[in-house]
MARBA-3410 file (N, C-alpha, C, O; in Angstrom, 1 decimal):
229
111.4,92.4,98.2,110.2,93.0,97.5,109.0,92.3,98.0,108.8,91.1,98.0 ~ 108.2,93.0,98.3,106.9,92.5,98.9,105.6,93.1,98.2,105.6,94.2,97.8 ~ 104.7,92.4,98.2,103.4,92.6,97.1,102.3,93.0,98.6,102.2,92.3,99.6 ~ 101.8,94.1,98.4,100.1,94.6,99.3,99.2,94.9,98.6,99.4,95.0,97.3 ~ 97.9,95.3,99.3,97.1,95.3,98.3,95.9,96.7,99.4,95.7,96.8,100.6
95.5,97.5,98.4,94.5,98.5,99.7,93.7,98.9,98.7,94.4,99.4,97.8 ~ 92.3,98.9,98.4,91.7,99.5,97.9,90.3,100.5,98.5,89.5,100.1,99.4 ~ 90.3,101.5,97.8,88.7,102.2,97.7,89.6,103.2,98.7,89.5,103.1,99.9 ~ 90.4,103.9,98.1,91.4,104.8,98.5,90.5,106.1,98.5,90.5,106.9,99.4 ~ 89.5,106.3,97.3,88.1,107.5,97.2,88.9,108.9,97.7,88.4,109.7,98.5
90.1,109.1,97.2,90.6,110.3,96.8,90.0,111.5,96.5,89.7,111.4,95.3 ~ 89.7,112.5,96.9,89.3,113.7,96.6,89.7,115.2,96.5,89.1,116.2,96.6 ~ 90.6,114.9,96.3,91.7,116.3,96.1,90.9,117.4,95.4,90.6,118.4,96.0 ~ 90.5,117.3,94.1,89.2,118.5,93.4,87.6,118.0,93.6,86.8,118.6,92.9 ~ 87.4,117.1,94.3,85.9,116.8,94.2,85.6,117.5,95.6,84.7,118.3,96.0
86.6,116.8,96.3,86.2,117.3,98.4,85.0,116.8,98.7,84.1,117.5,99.1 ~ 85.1,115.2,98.7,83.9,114.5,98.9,84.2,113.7,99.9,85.3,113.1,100.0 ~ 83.0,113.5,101.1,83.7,113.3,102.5,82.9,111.6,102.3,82.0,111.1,101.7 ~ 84.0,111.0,103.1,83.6,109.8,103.3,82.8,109.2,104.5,82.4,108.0,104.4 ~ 82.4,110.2,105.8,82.4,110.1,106.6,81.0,109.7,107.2,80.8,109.6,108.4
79.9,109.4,105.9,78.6,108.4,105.8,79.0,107.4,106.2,78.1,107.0,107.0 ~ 80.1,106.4,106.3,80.6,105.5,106.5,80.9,105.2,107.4,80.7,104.1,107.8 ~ 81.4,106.3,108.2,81.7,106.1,109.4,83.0,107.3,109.8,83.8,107.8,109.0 ~ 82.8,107.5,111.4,84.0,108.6,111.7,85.5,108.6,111.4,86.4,109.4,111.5 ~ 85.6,107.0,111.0,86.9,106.6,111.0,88.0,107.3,109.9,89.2,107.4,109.9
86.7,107.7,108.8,87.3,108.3,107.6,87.7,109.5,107.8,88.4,110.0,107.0 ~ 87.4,110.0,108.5,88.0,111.5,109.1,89.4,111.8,108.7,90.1,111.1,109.4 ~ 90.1,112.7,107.6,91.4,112.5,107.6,92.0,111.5,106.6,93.2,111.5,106.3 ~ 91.0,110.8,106.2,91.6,109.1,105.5,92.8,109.5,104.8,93.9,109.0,105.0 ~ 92.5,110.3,104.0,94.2,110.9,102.9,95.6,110.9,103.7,96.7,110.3,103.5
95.2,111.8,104.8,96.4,111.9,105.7,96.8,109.9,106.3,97.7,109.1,106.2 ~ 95.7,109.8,106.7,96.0,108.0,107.2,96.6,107.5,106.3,97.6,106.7,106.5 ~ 96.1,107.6,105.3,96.8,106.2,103.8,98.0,107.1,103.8,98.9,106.5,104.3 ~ 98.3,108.0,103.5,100.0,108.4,103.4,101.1,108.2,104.3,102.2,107.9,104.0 ~ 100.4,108.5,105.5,101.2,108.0,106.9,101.6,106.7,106.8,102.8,106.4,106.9
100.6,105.7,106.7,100.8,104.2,106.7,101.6,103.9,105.7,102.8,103.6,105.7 ~ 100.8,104.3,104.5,102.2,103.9,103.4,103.5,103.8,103.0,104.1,103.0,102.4 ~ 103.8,105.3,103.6,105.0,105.6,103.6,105.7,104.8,105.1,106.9,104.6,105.2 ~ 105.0,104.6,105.8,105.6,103.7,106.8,106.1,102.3,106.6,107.2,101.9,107.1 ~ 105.2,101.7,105.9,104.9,100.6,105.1,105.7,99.9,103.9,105.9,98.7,103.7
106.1,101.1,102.8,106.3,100.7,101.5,107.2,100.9,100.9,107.0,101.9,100.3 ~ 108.3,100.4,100.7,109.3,100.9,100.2,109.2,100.6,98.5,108.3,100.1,97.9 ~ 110.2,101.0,98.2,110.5,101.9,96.7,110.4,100.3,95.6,110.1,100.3,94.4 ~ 110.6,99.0,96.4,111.2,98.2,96.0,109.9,97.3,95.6,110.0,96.3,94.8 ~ 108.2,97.9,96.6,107.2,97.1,97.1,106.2,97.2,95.7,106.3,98.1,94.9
105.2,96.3,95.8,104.0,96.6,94.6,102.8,96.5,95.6,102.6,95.8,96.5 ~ 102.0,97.7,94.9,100.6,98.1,95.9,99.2,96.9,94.7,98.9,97.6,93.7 ~ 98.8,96.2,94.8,97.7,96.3,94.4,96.5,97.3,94.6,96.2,97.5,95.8 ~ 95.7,98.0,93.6,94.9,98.9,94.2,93.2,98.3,93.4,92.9,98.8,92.3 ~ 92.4,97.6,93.9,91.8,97.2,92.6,89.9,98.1,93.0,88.8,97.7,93.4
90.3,99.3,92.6,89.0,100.3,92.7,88.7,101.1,93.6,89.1,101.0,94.8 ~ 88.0,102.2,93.0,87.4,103.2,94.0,88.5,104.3,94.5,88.8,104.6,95.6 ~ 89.2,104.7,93.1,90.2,105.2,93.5,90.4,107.0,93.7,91.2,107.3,94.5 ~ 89.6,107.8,93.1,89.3,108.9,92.7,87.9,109.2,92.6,87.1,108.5,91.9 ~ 87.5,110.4,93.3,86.0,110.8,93.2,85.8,111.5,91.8,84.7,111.6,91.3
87.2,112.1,91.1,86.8,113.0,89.9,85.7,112.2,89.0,85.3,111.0,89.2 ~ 85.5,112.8,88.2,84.4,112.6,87.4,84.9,112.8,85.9,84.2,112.5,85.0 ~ 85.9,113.3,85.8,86.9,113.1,84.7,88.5,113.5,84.5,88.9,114.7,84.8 ~ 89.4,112.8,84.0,90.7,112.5,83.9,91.0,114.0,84.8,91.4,114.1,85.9 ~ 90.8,114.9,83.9,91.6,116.0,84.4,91.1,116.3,86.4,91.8,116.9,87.2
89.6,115.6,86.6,89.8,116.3,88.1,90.5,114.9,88.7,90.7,115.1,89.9 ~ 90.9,113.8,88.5,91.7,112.7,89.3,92.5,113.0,89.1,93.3,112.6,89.9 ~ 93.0,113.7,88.3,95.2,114.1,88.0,95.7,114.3,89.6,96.7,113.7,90.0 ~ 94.7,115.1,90.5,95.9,115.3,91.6,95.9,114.4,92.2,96.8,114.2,92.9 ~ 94.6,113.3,92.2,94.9,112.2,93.0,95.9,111.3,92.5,96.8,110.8,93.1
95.6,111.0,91.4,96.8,110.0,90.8,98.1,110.4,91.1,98.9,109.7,91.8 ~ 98.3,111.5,90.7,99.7,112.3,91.1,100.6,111.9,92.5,101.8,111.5,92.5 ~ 99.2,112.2,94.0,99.5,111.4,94.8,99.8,110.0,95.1,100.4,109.8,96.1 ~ 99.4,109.2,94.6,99.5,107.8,94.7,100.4,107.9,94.0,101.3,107.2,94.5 ~ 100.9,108.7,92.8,102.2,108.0,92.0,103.2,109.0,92.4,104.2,109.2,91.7
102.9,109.6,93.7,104.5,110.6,94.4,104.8,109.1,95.4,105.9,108.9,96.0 ~ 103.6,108.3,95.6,104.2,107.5,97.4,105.0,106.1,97.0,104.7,105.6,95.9 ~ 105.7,105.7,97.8,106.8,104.6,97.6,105.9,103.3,96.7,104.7,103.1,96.7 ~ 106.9,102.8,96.2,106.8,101.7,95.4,106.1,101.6,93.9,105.7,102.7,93.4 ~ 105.9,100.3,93.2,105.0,100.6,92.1,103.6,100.2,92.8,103.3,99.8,94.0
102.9,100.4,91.8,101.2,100.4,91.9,100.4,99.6,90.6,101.0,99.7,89.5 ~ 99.6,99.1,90.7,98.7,98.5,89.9,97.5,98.4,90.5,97.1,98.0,91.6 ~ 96.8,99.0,89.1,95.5,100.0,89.4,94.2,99.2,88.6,94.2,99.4,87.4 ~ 93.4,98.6,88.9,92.1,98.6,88.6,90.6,99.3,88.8,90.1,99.4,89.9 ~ 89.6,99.8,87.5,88.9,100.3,88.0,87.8,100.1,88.9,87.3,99.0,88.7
87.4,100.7,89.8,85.8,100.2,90.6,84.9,101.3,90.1,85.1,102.3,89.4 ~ 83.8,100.8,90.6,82.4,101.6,90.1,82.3,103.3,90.3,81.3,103.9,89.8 ~ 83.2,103.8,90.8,83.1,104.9,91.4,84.2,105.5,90.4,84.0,106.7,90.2 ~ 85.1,105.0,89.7,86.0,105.9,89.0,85.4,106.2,87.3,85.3,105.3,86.5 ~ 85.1,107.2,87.1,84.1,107.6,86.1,85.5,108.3,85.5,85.3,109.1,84.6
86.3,108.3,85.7,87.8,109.1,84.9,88.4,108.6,84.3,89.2,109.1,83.5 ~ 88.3,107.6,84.7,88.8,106.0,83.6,88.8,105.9,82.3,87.8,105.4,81.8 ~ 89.9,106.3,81.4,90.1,106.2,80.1,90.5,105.1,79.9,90.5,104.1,80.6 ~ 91.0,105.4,78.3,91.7,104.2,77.3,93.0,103.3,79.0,93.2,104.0,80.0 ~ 93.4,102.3,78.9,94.6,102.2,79.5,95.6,102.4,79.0,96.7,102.4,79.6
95.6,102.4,77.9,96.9,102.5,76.8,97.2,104.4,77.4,98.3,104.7,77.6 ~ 96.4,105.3,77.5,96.3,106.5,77.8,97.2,106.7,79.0,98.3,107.2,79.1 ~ 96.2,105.9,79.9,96.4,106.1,81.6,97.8,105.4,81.8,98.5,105.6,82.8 ~ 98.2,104.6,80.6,99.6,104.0,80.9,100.8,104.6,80.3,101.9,104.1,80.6 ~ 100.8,105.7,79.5,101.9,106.8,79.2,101.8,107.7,80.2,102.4,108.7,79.9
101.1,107.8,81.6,101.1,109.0,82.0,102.2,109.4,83.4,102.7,110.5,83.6 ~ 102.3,107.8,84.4,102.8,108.2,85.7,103.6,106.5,85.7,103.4,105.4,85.4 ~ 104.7,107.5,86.3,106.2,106.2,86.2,106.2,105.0,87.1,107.1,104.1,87.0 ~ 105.1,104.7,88.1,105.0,104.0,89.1,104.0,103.3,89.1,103.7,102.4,89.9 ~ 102.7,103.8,87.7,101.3,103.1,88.2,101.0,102.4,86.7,101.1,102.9,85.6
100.8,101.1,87.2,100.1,100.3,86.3,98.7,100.3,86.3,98.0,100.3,87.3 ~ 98.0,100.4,84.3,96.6,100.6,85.0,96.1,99.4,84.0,96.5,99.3,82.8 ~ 95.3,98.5,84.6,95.3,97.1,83.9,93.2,96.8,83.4,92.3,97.3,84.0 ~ 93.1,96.0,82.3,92.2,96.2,81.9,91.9,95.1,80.7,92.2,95.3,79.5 ~ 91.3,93.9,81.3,91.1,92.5,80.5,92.7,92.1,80.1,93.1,91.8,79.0
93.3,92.2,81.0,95.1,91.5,80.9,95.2,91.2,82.2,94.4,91.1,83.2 ~ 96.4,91.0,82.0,97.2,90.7,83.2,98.4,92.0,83.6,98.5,93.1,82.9 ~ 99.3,91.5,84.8,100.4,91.7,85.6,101.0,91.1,86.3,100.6,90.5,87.3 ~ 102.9,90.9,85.5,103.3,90.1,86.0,104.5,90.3,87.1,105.6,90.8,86.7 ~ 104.2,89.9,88.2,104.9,90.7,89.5,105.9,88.8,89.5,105.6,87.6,89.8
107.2,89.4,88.9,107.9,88.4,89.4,107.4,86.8,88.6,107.0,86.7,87.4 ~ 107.5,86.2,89.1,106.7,84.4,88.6,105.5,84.3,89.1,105.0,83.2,89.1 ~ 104.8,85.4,89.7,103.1,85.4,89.9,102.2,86.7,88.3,102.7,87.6,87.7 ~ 101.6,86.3,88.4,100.4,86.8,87.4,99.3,87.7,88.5,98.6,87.1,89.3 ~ 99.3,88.9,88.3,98.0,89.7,89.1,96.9,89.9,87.5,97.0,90.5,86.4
95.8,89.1,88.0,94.9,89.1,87.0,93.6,89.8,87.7,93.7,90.0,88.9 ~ 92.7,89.9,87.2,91.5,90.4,87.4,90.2,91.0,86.6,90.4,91.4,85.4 ~ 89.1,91.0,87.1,88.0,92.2,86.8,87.8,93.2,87.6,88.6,93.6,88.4 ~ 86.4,93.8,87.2,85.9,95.0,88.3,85.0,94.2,88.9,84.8,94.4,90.1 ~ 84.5,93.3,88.2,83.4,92.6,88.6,81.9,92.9,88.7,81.5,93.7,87.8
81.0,92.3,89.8,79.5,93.3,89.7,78.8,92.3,90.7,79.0,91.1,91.0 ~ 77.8,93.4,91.2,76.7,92.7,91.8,76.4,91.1,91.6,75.9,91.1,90.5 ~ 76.5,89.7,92.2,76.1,89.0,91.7,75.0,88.2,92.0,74.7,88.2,93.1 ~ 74.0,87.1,91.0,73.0,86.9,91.5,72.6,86.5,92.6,73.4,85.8,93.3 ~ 71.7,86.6,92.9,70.6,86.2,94.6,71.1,87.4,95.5,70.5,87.6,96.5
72.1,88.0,95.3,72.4,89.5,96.1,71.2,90.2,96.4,70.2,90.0,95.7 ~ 71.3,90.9,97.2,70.4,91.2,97.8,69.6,92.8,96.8,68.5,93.4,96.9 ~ 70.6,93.0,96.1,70.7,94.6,95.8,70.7,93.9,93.9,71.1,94.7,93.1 ~ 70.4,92.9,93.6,71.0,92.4,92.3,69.1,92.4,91.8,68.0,92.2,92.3 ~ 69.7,92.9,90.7,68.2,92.9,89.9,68.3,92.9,87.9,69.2,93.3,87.3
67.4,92.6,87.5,67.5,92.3,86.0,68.8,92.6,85.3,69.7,92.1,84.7 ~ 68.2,94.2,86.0,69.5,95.0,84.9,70.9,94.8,85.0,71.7,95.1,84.0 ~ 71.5,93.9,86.4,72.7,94.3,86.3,73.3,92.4,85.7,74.3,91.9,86.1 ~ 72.2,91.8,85.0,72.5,90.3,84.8,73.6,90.8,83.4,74.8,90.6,83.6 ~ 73.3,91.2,82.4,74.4,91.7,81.3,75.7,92.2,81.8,76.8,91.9,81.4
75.5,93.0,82.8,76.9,93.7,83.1,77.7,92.5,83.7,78.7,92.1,83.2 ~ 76.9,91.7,84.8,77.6,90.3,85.5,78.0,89.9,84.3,79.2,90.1,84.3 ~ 77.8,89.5,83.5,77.7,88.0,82.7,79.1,88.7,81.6,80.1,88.0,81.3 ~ 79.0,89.8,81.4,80.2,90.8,80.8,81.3,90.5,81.6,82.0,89.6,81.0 ~ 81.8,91.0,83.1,82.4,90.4,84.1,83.6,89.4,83.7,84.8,89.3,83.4
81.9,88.4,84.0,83.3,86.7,83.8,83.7,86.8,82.3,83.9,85.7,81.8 ~ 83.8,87.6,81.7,84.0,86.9,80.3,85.4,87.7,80.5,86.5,87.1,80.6 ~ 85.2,89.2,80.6,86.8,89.6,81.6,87.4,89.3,82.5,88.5,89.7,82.9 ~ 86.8,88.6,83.0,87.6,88.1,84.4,88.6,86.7,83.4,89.7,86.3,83.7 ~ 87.9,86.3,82.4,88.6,85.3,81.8,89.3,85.5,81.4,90.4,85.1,81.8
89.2,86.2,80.4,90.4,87.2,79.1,91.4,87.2,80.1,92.4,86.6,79.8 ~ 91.5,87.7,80.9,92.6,87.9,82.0,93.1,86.8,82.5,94.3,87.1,82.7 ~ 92.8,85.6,82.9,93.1,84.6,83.2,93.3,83.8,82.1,93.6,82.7,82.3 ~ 93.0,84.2,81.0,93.9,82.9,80.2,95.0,84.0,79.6,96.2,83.5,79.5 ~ 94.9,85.0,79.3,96.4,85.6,78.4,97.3,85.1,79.9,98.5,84.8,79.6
96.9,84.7,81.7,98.0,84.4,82.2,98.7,83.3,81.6,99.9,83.2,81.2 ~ 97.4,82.3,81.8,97.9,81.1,81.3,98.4,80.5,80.1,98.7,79.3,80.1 ~ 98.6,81.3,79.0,98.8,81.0,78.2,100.2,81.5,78.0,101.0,80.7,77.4 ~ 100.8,83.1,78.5,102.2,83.0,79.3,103.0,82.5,80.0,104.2,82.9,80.2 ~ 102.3,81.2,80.6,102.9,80.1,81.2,103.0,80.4,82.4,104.2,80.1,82.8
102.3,80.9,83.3,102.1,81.8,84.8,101.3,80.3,85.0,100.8,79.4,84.2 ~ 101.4,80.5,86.3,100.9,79.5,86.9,100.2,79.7,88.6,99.3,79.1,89.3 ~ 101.0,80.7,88.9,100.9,81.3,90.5,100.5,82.5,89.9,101.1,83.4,89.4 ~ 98.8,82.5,90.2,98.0,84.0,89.7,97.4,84.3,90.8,96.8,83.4,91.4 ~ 97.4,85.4,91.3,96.5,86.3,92.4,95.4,87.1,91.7,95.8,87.8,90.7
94.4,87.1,91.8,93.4,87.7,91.2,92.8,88.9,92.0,92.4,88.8,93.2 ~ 92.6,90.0,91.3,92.2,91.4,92.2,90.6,91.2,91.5,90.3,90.4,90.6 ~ 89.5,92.4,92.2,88.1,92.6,92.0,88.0,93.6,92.8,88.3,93.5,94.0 ~ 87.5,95.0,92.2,86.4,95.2,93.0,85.4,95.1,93.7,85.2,95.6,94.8 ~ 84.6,94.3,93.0,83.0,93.8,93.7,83.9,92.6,94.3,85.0,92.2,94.0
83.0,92.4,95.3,83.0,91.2,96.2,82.6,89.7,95.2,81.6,90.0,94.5 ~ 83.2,88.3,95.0,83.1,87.6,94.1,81.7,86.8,94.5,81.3,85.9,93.8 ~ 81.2,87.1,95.4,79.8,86.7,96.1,79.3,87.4,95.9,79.7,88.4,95.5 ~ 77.6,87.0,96.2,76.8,87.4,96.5,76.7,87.9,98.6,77.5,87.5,99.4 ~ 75.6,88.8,99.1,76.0,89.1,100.6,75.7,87.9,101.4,76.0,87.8,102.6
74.9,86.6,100.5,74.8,85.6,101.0,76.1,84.5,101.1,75.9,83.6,101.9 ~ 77.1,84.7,100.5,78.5,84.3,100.1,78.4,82.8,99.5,79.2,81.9,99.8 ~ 77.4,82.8,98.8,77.1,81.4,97.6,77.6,81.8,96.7,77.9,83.0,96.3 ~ 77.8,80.5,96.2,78.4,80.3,94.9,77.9,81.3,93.8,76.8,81.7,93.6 ~ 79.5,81.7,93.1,78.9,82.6,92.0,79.3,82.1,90.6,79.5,80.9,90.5
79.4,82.8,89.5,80.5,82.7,88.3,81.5,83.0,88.9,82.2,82.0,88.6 ~ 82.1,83.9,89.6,83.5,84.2,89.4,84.2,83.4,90.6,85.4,83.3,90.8 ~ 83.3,82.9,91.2,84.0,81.5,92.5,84.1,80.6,91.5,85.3,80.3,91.3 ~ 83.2,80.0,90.8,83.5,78.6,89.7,84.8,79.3,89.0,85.8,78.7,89.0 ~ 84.7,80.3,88.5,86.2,80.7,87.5,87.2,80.6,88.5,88.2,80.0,88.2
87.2,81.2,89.6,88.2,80.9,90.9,89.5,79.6,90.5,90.7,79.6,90.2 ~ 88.0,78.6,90.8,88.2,77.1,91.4,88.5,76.6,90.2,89.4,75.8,90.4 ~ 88.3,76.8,88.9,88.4,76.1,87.8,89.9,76.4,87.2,90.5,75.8,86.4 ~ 90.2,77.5,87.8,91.6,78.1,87.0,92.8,77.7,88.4,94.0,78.1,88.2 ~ 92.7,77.1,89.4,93.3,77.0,90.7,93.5,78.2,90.9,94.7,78.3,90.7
93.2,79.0,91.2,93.5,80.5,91.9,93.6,80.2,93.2,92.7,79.6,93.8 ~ 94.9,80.7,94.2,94.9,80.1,95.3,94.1,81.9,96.2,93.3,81.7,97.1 ~ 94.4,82.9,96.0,94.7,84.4,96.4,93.7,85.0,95.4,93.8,85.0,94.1 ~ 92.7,85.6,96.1,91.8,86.7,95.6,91.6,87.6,96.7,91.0,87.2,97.7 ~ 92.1,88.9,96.5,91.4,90.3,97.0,90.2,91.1,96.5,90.0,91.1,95.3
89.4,92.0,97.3,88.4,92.4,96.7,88.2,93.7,97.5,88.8,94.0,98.6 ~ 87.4,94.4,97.0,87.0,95.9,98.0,85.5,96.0,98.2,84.8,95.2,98.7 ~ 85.2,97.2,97.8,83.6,97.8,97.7,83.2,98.3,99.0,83.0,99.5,99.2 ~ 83.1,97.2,99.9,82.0,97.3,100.8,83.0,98.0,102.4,84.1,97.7,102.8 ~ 82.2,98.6,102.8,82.5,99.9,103.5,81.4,99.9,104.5,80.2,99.6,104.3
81.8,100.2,105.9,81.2,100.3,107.5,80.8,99.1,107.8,80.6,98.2,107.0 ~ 80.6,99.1,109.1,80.5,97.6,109.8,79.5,96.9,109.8,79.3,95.8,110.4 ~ 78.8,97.6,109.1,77.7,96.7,109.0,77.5,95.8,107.1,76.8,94.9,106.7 ~ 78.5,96.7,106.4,78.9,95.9,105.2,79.9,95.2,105.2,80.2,94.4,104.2 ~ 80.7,95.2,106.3,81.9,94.2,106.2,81.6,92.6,106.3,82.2,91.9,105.5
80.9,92.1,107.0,80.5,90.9,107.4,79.8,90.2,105.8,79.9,89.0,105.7 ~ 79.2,91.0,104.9,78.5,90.4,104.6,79.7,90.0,103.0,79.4,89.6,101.9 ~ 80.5,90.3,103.3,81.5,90.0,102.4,82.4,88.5,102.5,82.8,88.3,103.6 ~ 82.6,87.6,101.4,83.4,86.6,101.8,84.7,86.5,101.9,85.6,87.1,101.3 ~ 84.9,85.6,102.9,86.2,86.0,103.6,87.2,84.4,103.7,86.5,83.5,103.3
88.1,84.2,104.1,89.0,83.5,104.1,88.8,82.3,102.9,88.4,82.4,101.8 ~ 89.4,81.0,103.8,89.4,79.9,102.7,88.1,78.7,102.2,87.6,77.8,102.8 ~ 87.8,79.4,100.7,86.6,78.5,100.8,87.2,77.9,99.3,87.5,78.5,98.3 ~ 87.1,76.4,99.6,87.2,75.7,98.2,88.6,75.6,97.9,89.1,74.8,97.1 ~ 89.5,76.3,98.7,90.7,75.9,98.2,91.0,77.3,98.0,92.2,77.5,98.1
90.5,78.1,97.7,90.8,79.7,97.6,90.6,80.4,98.8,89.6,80.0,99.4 ~ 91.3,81.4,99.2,91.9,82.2,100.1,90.8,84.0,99.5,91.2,84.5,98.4 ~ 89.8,84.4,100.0,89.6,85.5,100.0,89.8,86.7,100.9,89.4,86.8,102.1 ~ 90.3,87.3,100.3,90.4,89.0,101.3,89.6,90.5,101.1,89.6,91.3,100.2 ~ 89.1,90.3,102.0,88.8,92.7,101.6,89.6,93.3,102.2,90.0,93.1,103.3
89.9,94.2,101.3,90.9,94.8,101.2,90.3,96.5,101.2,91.2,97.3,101.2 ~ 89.3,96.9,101.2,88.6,98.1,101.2,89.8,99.0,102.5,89.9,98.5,103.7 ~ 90.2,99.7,102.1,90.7,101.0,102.9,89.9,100.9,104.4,90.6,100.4,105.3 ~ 88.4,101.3,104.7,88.3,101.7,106.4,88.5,100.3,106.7,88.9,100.2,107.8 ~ 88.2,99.1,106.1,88.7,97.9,106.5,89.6,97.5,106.8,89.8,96.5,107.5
90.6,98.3,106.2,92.5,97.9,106.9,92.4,98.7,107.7,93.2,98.5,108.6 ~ 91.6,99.7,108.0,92.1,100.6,108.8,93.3,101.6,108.4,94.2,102.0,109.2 ~ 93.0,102.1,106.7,93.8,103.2,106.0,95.5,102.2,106.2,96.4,103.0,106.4 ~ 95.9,100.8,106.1,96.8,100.4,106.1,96.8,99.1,104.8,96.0,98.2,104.7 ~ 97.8,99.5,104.0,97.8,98.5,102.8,98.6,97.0,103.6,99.6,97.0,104.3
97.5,95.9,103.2,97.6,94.5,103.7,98.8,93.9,103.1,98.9,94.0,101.9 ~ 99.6,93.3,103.5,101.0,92.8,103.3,100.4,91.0,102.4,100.1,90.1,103.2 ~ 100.2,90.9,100.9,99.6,89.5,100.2,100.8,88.9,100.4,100.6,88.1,101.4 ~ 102.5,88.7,99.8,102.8,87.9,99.9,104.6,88.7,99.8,105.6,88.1,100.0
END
């Protein structure tokens, strides 16, 4: 059993919303992430997916995307990113499909590891960060915690933590959710959002502080879910 992780999948089965602002690479992306996955994933595997998963704009237009993600091999665990406006109760989203976990100020526990997380948010000194979004941040870490202590208090100890937003700023200084990192020993954080090559760089990447970061955004794998552990 092997744990991956691929996000900003931006599904469009009833919206038909092209990705291809981004770049030509998206051309097809649906067909790419199916091909790889099923190449990839067996029945036995868990996908982290943490945002940007569906363009609908409500439950009923994401049904056929979800549908897809919950016809392809393995289980799934689903967090929302800024883009999924279809996003109900989870208690809802979690009577619905036999393979997808959809998680929300908790945890997931894959084995003797803990998959915790937020969605996260712009954070300060970012470049794009401004008044308004200091409440939504500050909202954030308080979920990013709730999720990390119901780990710890289950007696988890080996926690991977997912995000959509990037846990930096594009300057990749210290944030809240790097000090919550480092303060909880989190060894493994994935994240998505940021998209074409000229947003990839400005995202934080490998080992800083003792923590291990990855992006994990879809044209960044190259429509291939990243093999965590």
């Amino acid at each position: 059993m092997s744990l991956f992780a691929i996000s900003d999948l931006h599904l469009s089965a009833v919206m038909n919303k092209p990705m291809d602002i981004f770049g030509d690479n998206w051309a097809g992306h649906t067909e790419k992430i199916e091909k790889n996955w099923k190449e990839m994933i067996k029945e036995e595997d868990m996908v982290l997916i943490p945002g940007d998963i569906s363009w609908g704009m409500s439950l009923d237009e994401a049904i056929p995307d979800l549908e897809f993600i919950d016809s392809l091999p393995g289980k799934k665990v689903l967090m929302s990113g800024n883009h999924d406006y279809w996003w109900t109760s989870v208690s809802k989203l979690n009577k619905m499909f036999e393979t997808m976990t959809f998680v929300k100020n908790t945890f997931f526990n894959y084995g003797d590891t803990a998959i915790c997380g937020s969605r996260g948010w712009v954070c300060p000194n970012d470049t794009a960060f401004t008044k308004h979004d200091e409440k939504i941040y500050n909202r954030e870490l308080i979920r990013l915690k709730l999720s990390l202590d119901g780990a710890v208090r289950a007696g988890y100890k080996d926690i991977i933590c997912m995000m959509h937003y990037p846990p930096a700023n594009d300057k990749k200084e210290t944030s809240g959710f790097t000090e919550i990192f480092e303060q909880y020993g989190i060894k493994e954080v994935i994240y998505g959002h940021l998209h074409g090559k000229y947003s990839f760089p400005t995202g934080i990447k490998g080992e800083v502080n003792g923590v291990n970061y990855r992006l994990v955004s879809a044209d960044y794998l190259d429509f291939k879910p990243l093999k965590i552990k």
